[in-house]
Structures are given as C-alpha cells and as structure tokens.
ROSE-750140 format. One record per residue: x, y, z of N, C-alpha, C, O, CB in turn; residue in three letters; residue number from 1. Coordinates in Angstrom, 3 decimals. Glycine has a CB too. Layout:
+----------+----------+----------+----------+----------+----------+----------+----------+----------+----------+----------+----------+----------+----------+----------+------+-----+
!      n_u !      n_v !      n_w !     ca_u !     ca_v !     ca_w !      c_u !      c_v !      c_w !      o_u !      o_v !      o_w !     cb_u !     cb_v !     cb_w ! type ! seq !
+----------+----------+----------+----------+----------+----------+----------+----------+----------+----------+----------+----------+----------+----------+----------+------+-----+
!        X !        Y !        Z !        X !        Y !        Z !        X !        Y !        Z !        X !        Y !        Z !        X !        Y !        Z !  Ala ! NUM !
...
+----------+----------+----------+----------+----------+----------+----------+----------+----------+----------+----------+----------+----------+----------+----------+------+-----+
// end
This chain:
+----------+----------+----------+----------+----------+----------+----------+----------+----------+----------+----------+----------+----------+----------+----------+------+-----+
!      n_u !      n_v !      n_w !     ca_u !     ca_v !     ca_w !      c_u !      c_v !      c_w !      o_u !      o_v !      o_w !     cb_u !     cb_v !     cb_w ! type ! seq !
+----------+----------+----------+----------+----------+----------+----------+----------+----------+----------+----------+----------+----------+----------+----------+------+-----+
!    0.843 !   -1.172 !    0.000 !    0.000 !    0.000 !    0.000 !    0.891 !    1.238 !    0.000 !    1.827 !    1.152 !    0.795 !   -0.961 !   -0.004 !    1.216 !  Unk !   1 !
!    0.814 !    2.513 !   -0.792 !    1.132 !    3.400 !   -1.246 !    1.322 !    4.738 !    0.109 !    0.332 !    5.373 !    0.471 !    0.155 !    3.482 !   -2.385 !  Unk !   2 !
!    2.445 !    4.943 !    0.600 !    2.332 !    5.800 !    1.632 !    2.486 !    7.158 !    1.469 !    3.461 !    7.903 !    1.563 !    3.083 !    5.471 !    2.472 !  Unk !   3 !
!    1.110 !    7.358 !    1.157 !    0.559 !    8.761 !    0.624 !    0.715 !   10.242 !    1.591 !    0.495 !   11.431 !    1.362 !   -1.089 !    8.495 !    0.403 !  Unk !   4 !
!    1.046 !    9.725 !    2.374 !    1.265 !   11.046 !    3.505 !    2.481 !   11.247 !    4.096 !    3.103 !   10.259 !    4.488 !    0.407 !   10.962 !    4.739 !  Unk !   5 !
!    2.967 !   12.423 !    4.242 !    4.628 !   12.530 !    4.676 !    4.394 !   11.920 !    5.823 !    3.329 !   11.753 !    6.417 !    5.472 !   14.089 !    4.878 !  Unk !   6 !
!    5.525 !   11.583 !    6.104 !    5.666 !   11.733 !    8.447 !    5.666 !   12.263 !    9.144 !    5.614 !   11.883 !   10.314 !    6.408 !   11.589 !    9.358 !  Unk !   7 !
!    5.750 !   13.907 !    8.585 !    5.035 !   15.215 !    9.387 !    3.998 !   15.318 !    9.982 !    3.752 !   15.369 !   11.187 !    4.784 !   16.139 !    8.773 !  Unk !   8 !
!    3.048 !   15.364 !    8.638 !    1.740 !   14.713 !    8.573 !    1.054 !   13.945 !    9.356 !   -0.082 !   14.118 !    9.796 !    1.695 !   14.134 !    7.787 !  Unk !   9 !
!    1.908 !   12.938 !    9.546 !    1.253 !   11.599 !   10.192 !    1.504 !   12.327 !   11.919 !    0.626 !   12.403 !   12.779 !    2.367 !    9.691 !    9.707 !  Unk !  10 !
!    2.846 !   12.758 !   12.045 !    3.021 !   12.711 !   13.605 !    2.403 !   14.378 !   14.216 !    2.558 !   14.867 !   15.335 !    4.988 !   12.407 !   14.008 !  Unk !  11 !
!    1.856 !   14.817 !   13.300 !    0.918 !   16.217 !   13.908 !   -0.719 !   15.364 !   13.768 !   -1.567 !   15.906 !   14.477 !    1.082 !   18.129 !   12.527 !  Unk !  12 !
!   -1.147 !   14.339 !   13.095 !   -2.329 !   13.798 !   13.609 !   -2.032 !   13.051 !   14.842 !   -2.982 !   13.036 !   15.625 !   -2.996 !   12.956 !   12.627 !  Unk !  13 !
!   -0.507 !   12.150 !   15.404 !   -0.484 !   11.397 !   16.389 !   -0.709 !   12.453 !   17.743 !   -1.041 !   12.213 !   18.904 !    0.851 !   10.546 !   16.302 !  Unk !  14 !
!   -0.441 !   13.458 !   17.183 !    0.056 !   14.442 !   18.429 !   -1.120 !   14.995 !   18.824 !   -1.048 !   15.440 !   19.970 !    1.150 !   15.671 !   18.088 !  Unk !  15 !
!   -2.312 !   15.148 !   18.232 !   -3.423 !   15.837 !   17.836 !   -4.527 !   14.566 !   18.786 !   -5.457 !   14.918 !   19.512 !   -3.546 !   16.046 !   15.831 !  Unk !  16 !
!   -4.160 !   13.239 !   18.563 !   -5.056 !   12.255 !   18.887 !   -4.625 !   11.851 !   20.595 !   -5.400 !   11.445 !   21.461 !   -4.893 !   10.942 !   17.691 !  Unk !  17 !
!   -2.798 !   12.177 !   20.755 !   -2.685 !   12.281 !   22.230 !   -3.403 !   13.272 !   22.922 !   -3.949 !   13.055 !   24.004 !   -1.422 !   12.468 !   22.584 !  Unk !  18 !
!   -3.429 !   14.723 !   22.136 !   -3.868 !   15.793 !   22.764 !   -5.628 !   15.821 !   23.040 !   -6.185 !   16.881 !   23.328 !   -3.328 !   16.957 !   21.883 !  Unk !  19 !
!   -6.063 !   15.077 !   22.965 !   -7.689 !   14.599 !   22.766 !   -8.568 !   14.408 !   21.926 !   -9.644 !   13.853 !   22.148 !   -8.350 !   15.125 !   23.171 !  Unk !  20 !
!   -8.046 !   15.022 !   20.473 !   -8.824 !   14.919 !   19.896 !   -9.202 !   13.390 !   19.073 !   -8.299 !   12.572 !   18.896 !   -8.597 !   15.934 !   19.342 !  Unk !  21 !
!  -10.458 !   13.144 !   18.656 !  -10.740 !   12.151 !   18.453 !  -10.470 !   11.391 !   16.449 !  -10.925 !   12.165 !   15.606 !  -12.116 !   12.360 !   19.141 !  Unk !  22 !
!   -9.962 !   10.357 !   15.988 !   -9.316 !    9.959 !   14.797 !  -10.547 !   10.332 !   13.793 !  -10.340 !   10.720 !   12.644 !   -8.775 !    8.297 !   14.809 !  Unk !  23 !
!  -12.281 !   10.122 !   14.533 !  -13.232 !   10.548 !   13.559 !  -13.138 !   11.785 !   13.152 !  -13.135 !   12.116 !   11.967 !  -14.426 !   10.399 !   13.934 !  Unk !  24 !
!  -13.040 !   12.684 !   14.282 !  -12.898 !   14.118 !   14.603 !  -12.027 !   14.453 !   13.169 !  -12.520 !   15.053 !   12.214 !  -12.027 !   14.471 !   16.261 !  Unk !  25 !
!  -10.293 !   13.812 !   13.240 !   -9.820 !   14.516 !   12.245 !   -9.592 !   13.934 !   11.137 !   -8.815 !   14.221 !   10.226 !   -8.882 !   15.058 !   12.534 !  Unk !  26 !
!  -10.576 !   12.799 !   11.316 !  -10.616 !   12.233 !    9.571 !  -11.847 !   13.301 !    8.539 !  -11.644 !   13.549 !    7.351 !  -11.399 !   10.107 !    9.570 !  Unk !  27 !
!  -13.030 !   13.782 !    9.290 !  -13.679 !   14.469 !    8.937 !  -12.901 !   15.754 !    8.652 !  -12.912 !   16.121 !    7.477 !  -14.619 !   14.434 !    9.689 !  Unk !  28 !
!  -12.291 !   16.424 !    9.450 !  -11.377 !   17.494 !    9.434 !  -10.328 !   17.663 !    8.076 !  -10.231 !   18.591 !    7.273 !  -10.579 !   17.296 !   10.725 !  Unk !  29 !
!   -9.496 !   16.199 !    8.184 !   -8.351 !   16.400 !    7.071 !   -8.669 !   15.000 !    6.332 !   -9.465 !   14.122 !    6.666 !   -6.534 !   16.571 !    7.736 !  Unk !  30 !
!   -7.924 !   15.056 !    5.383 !   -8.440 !   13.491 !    4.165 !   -8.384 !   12.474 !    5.100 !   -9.483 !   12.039 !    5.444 !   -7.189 !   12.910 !    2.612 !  Unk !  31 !
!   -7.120 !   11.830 !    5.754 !   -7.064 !   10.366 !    6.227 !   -7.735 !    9.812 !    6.548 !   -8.221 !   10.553 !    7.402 !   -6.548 !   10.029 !    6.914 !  Unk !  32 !
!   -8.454 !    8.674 !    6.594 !   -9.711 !    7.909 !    7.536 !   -9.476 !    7.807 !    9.156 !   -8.508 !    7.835 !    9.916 !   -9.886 !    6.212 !    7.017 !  Unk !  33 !
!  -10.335 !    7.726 !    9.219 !  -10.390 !    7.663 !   11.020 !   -9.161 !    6.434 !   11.430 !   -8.534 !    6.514 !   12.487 !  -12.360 !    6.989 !   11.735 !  Unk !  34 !
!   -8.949 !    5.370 !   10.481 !   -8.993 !    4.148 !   11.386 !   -7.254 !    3.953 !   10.835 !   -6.414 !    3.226 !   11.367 !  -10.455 !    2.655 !   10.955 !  Unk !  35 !
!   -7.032 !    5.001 !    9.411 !   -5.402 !    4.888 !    9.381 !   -4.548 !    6.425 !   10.356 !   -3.355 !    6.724 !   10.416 !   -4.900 !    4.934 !    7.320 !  Unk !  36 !
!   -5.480 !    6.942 !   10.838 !   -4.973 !    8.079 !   12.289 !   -4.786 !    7.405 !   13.140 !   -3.652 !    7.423 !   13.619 !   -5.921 !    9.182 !   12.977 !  Unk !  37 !
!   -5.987 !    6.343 !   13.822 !   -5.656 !    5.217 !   14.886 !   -4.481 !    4.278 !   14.479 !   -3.798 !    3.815 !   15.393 !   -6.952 !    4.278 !   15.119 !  Unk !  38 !
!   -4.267 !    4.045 !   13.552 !   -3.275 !    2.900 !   12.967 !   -1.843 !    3.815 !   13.488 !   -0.986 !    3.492 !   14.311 !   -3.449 !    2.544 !   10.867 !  Unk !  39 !
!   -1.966 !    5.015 !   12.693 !   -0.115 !    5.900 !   13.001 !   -0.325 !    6.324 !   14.591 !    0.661 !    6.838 !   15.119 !    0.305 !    7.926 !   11.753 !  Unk !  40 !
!   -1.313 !    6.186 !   15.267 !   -1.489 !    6.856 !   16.988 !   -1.114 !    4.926 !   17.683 !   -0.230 !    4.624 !   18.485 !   -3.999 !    7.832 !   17.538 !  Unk !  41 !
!   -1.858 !    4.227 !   17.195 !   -0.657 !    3.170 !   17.758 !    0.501 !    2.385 !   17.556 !    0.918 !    1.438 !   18.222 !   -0.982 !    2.473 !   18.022 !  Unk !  42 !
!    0.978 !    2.940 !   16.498 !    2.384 !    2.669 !   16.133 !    3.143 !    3.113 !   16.546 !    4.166 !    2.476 !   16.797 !    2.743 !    2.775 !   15.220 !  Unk !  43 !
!    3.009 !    4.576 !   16.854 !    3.290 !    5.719 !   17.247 !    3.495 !    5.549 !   19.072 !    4.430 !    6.180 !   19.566 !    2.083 !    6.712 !   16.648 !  Unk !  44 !
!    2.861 !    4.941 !   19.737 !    2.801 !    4.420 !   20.720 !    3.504 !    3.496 !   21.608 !    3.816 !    3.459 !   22.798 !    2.126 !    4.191 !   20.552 !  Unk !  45 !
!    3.696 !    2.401 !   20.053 !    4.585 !    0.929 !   20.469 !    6.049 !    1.453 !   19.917 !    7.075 !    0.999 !   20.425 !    3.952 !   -0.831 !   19.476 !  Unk !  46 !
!    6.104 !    2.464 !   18.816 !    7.896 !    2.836 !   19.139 !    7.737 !    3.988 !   20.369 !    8.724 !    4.096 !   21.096 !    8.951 !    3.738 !   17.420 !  Unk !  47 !
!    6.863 !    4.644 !   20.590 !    7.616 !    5.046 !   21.992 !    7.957 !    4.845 !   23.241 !    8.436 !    5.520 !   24.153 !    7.401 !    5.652 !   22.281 !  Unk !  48 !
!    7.493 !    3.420 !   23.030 !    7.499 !    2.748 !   24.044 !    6.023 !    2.470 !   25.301 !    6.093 !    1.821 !   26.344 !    8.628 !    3.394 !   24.520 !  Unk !  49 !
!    4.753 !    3.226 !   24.726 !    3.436 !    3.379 !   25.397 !    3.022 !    2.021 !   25.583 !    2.607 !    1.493 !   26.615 !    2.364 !    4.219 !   24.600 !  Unk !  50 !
!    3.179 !    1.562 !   24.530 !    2.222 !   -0.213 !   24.260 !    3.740 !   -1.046 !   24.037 !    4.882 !   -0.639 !   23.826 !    0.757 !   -0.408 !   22.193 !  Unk !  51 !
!    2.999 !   -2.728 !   24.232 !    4.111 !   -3.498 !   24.127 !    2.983 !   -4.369 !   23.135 !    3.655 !   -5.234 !   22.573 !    4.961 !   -4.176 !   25.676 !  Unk !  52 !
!    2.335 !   -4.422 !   22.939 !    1.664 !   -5.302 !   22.518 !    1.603 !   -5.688 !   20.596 !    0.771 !   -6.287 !   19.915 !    0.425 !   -4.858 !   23.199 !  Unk !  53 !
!    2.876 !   -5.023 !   20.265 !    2.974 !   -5.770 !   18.595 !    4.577 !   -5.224 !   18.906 !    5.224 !   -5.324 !   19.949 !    1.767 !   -4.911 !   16.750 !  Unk !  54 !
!    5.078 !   -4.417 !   17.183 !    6.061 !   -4.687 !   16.906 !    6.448 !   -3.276 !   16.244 !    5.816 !   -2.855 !   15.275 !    6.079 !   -5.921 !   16.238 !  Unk !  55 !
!    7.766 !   -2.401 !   16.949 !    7.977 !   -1.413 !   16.614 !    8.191 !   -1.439 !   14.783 !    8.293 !   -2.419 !   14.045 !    9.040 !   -1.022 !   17.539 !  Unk !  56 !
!    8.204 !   -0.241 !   14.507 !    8.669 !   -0.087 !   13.153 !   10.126 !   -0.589 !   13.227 !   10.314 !   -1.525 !   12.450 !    8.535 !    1.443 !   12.611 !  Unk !  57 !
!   11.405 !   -0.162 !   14.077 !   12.552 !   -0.685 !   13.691 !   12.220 !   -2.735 !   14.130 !   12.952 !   -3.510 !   13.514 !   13.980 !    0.346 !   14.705 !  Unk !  58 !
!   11.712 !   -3.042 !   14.615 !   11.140 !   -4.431 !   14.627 !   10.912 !   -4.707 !   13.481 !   11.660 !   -5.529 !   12.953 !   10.009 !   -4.687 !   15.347 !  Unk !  59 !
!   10.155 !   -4.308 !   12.941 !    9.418 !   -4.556 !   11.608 !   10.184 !   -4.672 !   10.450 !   10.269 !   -5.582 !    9.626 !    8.509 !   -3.541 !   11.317 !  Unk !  60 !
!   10.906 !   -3.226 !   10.567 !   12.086 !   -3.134 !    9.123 !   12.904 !   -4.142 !    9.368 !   13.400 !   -4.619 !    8.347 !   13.148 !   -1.680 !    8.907 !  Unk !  61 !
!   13.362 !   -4.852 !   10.812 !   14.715 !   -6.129 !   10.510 !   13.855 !   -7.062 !   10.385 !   14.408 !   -7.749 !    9.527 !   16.020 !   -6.600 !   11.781 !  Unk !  62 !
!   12.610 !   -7.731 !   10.700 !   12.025 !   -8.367 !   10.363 !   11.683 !   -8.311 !    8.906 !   12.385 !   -9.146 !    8.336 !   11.327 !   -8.328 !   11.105 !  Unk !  63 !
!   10.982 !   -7.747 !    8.144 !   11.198 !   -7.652 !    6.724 !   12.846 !   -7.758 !    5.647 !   12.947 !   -8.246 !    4.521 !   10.577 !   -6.314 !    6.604 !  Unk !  64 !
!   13.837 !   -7.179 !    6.415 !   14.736 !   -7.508 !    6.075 !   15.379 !   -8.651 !    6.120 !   16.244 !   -8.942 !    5.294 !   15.134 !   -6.926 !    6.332 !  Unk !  65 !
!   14.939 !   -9.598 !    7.318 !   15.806 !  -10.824 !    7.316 !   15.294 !  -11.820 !    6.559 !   15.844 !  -12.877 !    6.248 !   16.036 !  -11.363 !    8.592 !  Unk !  66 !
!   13.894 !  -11.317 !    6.197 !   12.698 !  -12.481 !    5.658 !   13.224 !  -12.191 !    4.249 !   13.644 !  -13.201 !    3.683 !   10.686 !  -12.151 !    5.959 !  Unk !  67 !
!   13.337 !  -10.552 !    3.239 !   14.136 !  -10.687 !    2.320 !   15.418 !  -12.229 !    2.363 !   15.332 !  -13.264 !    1.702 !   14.725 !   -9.225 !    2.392 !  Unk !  68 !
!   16.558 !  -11.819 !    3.428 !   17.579 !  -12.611 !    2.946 !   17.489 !  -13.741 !    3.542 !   18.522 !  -14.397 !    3.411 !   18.800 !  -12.120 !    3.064 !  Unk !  69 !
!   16.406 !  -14.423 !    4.353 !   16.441 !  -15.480 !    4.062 !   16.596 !  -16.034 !    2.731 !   17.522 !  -16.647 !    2.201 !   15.651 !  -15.782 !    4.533 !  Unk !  70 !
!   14.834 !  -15.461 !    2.106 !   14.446 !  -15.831 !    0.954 !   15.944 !  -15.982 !   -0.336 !   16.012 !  -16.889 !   -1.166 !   13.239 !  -14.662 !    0.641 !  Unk !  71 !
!   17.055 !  -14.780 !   -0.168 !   17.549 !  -14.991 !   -1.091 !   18.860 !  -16.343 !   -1.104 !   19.452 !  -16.996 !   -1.963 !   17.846 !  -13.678 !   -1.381 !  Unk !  72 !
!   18.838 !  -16.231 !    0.652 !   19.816 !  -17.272 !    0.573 !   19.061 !  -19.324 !    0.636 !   19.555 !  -20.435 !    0.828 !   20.913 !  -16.753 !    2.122 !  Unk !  73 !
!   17.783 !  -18.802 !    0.361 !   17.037 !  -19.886 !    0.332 !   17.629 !  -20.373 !   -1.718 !   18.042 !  -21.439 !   -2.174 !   15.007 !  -19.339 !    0.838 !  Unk !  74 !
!   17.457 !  -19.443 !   -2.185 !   17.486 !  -19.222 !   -3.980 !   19.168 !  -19.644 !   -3.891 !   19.436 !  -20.675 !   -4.509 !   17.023 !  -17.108 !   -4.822 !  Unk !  75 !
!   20.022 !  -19.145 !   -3.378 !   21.384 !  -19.511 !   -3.461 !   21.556 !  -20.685 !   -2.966 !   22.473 !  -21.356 !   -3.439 !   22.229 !  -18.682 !   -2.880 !  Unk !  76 !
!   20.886 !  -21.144 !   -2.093 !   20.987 !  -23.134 !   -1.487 !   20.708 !  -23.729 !   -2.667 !   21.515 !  -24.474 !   -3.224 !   19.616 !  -23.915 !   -0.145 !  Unk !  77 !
!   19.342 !  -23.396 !   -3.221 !   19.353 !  -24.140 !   -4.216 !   19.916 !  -24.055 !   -5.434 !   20.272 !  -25.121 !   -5.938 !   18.478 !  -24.289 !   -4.368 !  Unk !  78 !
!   20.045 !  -23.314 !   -5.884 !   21.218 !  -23.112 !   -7.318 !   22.613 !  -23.749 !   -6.894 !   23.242 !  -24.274 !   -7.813 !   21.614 !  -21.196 !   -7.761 !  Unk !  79 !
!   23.208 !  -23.776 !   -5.566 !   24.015 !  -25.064 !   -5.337 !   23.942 !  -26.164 !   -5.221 !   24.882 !  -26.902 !   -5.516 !   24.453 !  -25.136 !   -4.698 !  Unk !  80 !
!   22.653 !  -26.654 !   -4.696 !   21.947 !  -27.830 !   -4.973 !   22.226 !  -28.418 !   -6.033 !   23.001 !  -29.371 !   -6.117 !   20.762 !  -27.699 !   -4.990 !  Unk !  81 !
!   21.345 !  -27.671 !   -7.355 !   21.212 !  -28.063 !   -8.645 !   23.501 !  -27.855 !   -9.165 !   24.124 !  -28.697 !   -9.811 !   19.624 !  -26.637 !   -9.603 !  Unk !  82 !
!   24.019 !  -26.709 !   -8.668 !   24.973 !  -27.443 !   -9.757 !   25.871 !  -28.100 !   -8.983 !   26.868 !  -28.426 !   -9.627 !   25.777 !  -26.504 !  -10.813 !  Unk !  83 !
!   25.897 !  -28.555 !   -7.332 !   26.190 !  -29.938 !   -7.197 !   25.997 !  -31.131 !   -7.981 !   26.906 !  -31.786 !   -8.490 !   25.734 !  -30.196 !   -6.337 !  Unk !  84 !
!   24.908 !  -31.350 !   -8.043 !   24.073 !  -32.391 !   -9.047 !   24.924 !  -32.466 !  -10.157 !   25.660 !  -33.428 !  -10.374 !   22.510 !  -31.903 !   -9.571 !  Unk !  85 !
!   24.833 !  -31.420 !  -10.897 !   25.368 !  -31.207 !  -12.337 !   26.788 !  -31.576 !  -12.241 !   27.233 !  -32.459 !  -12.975 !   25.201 !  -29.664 !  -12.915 !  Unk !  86 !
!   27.559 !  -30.944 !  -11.359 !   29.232 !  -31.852 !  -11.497 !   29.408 !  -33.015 !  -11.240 !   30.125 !  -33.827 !  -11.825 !   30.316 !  -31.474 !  -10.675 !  Unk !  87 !
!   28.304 !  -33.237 !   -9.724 !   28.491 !  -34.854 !   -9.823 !   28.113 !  -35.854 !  -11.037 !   28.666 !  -36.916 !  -11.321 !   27.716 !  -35.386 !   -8.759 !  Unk !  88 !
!   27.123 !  -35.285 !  -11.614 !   26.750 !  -35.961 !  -13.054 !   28.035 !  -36.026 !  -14.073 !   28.437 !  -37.073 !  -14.581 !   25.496 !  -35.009 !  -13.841 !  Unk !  89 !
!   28.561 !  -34.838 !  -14.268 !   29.884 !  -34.564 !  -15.453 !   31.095 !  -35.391 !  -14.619 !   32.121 !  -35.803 !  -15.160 !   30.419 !  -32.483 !  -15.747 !  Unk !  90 !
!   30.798 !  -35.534 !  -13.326 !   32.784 !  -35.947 !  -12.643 !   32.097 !  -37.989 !  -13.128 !   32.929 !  -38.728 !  -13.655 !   33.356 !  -35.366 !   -9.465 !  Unk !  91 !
!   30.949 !  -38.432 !  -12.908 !   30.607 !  -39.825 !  -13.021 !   30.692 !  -39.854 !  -14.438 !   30.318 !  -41.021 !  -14.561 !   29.219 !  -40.313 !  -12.393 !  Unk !  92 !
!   30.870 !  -39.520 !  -15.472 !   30.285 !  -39.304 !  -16.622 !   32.330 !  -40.497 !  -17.662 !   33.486 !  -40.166 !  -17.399 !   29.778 !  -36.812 !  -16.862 !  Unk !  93 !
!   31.981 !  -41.546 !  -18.543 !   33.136 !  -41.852 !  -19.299 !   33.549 !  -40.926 !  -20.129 !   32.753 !  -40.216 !  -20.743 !   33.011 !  -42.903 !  -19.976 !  Unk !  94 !
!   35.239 !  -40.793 !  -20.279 !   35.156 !  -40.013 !  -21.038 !   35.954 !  -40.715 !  -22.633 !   35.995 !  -40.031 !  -23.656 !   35.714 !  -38.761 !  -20.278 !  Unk !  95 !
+----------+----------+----------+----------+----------+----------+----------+----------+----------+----------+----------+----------+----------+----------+----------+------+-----+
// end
C-alpha cells in the first residue's frame, strides 16, 4: 500500500489524537480515515514505548529484512543444490 502522507503529517495527527482529539474528529477534518490516524497513533505508541503489545517499526524493518535474505539465501541453497548435481553428473560421466 502506497504511503501517501509525509511523516510530518502523520506525527501532527499522532500528536493531535494524544492531545484529545478524536481519529473521527480529524478524519472528517483532514483526508485520512479515522482508522489509518488510529493505525499511526498506535504505532506511534509501540515505538515510543506506550504499548508493548505488537512490533515497533525498527522491529518490523529487521524483520522484513531478514525475511528478504532469508528468501535470497534460500534461492542460493538451491542453485548449489542443482549445480552440485550437475558436477556430480559430469565428474561420473566416461570419457
């Protein structure tokens, strides 16, 4: 999904939703929906340490990152796999 709003943006609605006002309040007010103001007010929360209950953004980014390199060193196991195979085939092979 397309992250259409700076981080300015986002952290003057977080600041706005600590200060009382309500996510309907300033979804009516400014474009965002009510429920992606609540989304950046508890994210916003769990990196500052308010909530424990998911996974900070720097959580998130090494988590996405390691799941990248798994994946790539999953693709490099096997392309050694396969040209194991292949030499052992050419080293058995008469010549």
């Amino acid at each position: 999904m397309p992250n259409n709003y700076p981080p300015e943006f986002r952290r003057q609605m977080v600041e706005l939703v600590r200060a009382g006002r309500s996510p309907e309040e300033l979804a009516r007010e400014f474009e965002p929906s009510a429920q992606s103001i609540r989304t950046w007010a508890r994210q916003a929360d769990l990196d500052d340490g308010r909530r424990s209950d998911g996974l900070t953004s720097a959580e998130k980014d090494e988590l996405a990152r390691l799941r990248r390199e798994v994946k790539i060193l999953r693709e490099e196991k096997e392309i050694l796999r396969k040209a194991a195979v292949f030499f052992a085939r050419e080293t058995d092979r008469p010549r």
